[in-house]
C-alpha positions in Angstrom: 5.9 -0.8 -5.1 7.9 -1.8 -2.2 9.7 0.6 0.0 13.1 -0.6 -1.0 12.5 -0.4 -4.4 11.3 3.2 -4.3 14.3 4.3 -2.4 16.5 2.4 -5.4 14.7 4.2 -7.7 14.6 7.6 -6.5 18.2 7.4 -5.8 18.7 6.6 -9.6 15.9 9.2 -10.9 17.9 11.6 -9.4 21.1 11.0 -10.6 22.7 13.9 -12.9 22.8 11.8 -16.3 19.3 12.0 -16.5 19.4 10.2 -20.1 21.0 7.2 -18.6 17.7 7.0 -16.1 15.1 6.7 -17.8 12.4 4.7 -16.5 10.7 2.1 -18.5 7.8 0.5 -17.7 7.6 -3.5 -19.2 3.9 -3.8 -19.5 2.7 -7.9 -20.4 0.3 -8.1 -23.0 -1.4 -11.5 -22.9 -3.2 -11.4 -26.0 -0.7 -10.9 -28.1 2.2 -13.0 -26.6 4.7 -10.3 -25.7 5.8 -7.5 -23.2 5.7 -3.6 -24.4 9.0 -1.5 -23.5 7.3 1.9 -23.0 9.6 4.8 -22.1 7.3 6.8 -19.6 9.7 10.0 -20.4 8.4 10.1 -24.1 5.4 7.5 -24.0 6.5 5.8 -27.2 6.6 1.7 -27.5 10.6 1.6 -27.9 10.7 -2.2 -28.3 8.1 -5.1 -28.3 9.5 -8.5 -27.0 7.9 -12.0 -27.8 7.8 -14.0 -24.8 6.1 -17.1 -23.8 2.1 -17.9 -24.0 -0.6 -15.4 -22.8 1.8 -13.4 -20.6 0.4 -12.2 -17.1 2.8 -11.6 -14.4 5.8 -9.2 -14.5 8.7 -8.3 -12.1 11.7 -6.2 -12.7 14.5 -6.3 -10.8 15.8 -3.9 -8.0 19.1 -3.4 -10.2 16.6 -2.9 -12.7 19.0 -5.2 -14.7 16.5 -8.0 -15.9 12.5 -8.5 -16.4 11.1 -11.6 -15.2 7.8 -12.5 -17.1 5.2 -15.3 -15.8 4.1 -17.3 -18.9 0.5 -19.5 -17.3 0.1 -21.0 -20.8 3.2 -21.8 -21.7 4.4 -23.0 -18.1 7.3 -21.0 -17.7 9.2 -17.7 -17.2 10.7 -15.5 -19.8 14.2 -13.3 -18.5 14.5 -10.3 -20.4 18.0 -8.2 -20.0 17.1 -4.7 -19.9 19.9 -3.9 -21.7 19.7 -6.0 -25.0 15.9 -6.0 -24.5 15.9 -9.6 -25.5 14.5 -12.8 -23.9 17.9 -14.3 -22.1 16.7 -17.0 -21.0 13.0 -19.3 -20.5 12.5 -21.1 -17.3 9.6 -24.3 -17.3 8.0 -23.6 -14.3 4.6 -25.8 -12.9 1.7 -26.1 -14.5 0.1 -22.4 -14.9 2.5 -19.3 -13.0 1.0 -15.9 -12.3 2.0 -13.9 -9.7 5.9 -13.2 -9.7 7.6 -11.0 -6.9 11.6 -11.0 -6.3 13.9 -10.9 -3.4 15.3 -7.3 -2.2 19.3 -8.6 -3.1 17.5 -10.2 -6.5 19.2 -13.2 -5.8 16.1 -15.3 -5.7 12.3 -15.1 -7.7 9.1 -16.5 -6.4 6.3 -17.9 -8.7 2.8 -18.4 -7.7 1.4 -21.6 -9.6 -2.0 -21.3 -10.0 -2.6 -25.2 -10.8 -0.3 -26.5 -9.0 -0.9 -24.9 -5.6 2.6 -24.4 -4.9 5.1 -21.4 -5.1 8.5 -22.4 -6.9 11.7 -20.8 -5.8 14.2 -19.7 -8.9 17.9 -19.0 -8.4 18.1 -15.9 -10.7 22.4 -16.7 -10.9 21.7 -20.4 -12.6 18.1 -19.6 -13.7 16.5 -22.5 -12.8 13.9 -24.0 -10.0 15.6 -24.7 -6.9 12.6 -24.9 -4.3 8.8 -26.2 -4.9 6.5 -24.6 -1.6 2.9 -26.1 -1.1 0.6 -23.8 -0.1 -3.2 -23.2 0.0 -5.8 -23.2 -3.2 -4.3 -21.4 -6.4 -2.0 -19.1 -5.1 -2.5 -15.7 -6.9 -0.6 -13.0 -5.1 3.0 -12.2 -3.8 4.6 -9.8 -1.9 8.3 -10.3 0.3 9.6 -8.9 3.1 12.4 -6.4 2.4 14.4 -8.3 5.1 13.9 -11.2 3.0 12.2 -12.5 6.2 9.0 -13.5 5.1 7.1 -14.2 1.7 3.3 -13.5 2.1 1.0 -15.7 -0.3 -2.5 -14.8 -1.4 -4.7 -18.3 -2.2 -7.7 -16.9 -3.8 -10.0 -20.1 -3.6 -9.2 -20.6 0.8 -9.7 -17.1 1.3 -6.7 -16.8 3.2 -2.9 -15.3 3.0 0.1 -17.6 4.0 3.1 -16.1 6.2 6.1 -18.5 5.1 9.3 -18.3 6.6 12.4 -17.5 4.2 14.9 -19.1 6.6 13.7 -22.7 6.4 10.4 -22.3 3.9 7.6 -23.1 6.4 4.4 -21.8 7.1 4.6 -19.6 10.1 1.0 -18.8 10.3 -2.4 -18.9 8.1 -4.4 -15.3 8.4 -8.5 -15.6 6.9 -9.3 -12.3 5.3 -12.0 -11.2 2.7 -13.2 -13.3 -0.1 -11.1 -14.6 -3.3 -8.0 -12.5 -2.1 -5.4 -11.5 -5.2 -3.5 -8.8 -5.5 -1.2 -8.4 -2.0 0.6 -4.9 -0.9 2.9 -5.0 1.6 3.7 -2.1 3.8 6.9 -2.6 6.0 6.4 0.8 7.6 3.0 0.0 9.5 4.1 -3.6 9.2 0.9 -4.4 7.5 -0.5 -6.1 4.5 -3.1 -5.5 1.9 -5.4 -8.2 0.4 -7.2 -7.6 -2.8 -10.5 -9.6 -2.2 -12.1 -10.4 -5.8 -15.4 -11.7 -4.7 -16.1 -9.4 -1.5 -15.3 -6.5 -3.0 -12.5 -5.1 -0.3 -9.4 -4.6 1.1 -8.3 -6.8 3.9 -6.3 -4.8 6.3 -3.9 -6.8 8.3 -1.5 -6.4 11.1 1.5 -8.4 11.1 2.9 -8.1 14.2 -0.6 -9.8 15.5 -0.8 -11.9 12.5 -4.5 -11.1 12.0 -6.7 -9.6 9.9 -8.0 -5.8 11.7 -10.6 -4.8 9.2 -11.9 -5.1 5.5 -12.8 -1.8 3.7 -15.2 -1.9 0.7 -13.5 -0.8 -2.8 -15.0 -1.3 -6.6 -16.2 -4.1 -8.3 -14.0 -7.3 -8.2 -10.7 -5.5 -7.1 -7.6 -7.0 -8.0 -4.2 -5.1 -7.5 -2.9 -2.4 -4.7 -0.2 0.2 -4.9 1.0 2.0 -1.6 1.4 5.5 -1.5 3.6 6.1 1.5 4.4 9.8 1.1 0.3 10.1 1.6 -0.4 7.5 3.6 -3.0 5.7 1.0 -3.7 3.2 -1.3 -4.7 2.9 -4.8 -6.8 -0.2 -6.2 -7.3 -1.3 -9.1 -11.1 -2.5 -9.7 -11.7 -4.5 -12.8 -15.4 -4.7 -13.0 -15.5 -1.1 -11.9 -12.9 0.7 -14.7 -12.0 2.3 -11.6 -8.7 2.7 -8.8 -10.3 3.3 -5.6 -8.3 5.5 -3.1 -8.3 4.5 0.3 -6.4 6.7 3.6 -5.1 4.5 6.0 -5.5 7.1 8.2 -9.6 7.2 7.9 -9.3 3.3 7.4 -12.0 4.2 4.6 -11.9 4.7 0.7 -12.2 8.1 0.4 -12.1 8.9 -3.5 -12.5 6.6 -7.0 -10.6 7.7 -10.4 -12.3 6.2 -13.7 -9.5 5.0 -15.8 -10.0 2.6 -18.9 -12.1 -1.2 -19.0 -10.7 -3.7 -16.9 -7.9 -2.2 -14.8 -5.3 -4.8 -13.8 -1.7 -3.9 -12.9 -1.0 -0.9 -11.5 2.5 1.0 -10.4 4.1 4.0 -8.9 6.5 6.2 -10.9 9.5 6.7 -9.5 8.4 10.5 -10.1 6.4 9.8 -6.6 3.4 11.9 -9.1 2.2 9.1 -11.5 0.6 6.1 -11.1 0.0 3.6 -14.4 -2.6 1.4 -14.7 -2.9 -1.4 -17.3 -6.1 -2.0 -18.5 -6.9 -5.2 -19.9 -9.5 -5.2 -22.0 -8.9 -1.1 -23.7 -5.5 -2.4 -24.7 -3.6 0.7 -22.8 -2.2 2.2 -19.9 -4.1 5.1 -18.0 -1.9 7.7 -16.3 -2.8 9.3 -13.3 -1.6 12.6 -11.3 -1.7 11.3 -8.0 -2.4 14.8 -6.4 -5.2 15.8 -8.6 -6.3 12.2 -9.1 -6.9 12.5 -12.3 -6.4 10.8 -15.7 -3.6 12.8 -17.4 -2.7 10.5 -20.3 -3.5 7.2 -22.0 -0.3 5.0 -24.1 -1.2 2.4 -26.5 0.2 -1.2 -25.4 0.1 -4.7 -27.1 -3.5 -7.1 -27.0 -4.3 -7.9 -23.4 -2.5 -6.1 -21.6 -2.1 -7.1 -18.1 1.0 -6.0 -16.3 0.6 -7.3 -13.0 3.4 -6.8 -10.8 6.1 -4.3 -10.1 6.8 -3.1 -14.0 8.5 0.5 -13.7 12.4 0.3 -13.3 14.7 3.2 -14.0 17.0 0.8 -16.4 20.9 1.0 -15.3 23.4 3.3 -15.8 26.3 0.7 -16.0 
């Protein structure tokens, strides 16, 4: 979860009509073609919505105002309004999207296409593809500067991440880090980023103001998705091979604890609580809850087949 969004959220979570923020989390579920509505207050499924083909990818806006859903299968992206809970719109996009991340003024979403190598640029006011971006071999993580600066790109088959500038879409520089990166975390605090490495089994740890990679520190088996904790100074990884979320202090540069959690741990989240993290696991068809302070497993909600949710899926929904 990106710092701006958690300051959004807090200031929301906060607010005194508690019934009008109550966060949701829109969990993907790939095997059964649809997204889960779960109300993390109650834990119940309030709403299931039918989206596109084998659903992976899953954003929610800042204004918490809309869902954008990555369909691989199906080639496109499914717009849910938080509101009606219904599918607004469906966008064609390439040839098989996955990642999805979204600009800090949501005027703009970027879509990592797997097959086509290329991230594609949606205006989210006339929902359509505006801007095709090649990059390296199957793109497979996003993450954006909150100064809508910068887009960092994870190509899982180069090994590398991509710095691309926002202003006039070019590749500002091309940084090697472990092997079959994925899931990327962006810290704009320590201005550094975090690369899920598949295949090497670590975390890349890189500096941005050097544009470099400083170290890689070992996690789980085939890790796939980060979460920053910034009020501890940590991470949390999810590690699919593992059933695990490895913890790592950045101030130790070392993974310092593992939590077991269900089979195939995907997408993970902060609440805006700043006490829970979720974690969808893939192949047990639910979400594991964790107390981040006694790291450990403090409830399980049922989803839909498959679920995946990766990406940013918690949003308080809005009170207008």
């Amino acid at each position: 979860m990106s710092i701006l969004r958690i300051l959004i959220l807090l200031s929301a979570y906060g607010c005194a009509n508690v019934s009008l923020a109550q966060p949701y989390a829109f969990i993907t579920n790939q095997g059964d073609d649809s997204v889960s509505v779960i109300n993390t207050t109650t834990s119940d499924i309030i709403k299931t919505i039918k989206v596109g083909h084998r659903p992976a990818g899953v954003v929610v806006s800042n204004d918490g105002r809309r869902v954008y859903v990555t369909n691989p299968e199906s080639q496109s992206v499914s717009v849910i309004d938080t509101r009606s809970l219904s599918v607004i719109q469906t966008i064609p996009v390439g040839g098989g999207p996955v990642a999805i991340a979204i600009s800090p003024d949501d005027k703009v979403v970027y879509v990592a296409d797997w097959y086509e190598d290329s991230i594609f640029v949606i205006d989210t006011e006339q929902l359509s593809v505006i801007r095709q971006i090649e990059v390296g071999d199957s793109p497979s993580g996003l993450a954006v500067d909150p100064n809508s600066l910068f887009l960092y790109v994870a190509n899982r088959d180069d090994n590398t991440v991509m710095v691309i500038n926002l202003v006039d879409y070019h590749i500002v520089s091309t940084i090697t880090v472990g092997k079959a990166p994925f899931g990327l975390a962006l810290n704009a605090e320590k201005q550094q980023l975090y690369s899920a490495n598949v295949q090497s089994g670590d975390v890349s740890i890189i500096d941005l103001n050097q544009q470099k990679t400083l170290t890689h520190i070992k996690v789980g088996t085939f890790p796939y998705a980060i979460e920053v904790d910034y009020k501890a100074d940590r991470l949390f990884v999810t590690n699919q091979r593992s059933n695990s979320v490895s913890v790592i202090s950045l101030q130790n540069m070392a993974t310092v604890d593992s939590v077991e959690v269900g089979e195939y741990p995907e997408g993970i989240d902060l609440h805006p609580d700043q006490k829970h993290l979720y974690v969808a696991n893939w192949f047990d068809n639910l979400l594991s809850v964790i107390d981040i302070n006694t790291l450990e497993v403090v409830g399980e909600i049922e989803t839909g087949e498959g679920c995946r949710a990766y990406g940013e899926f918690i949003s308080v929904m809005p009170t207008e």
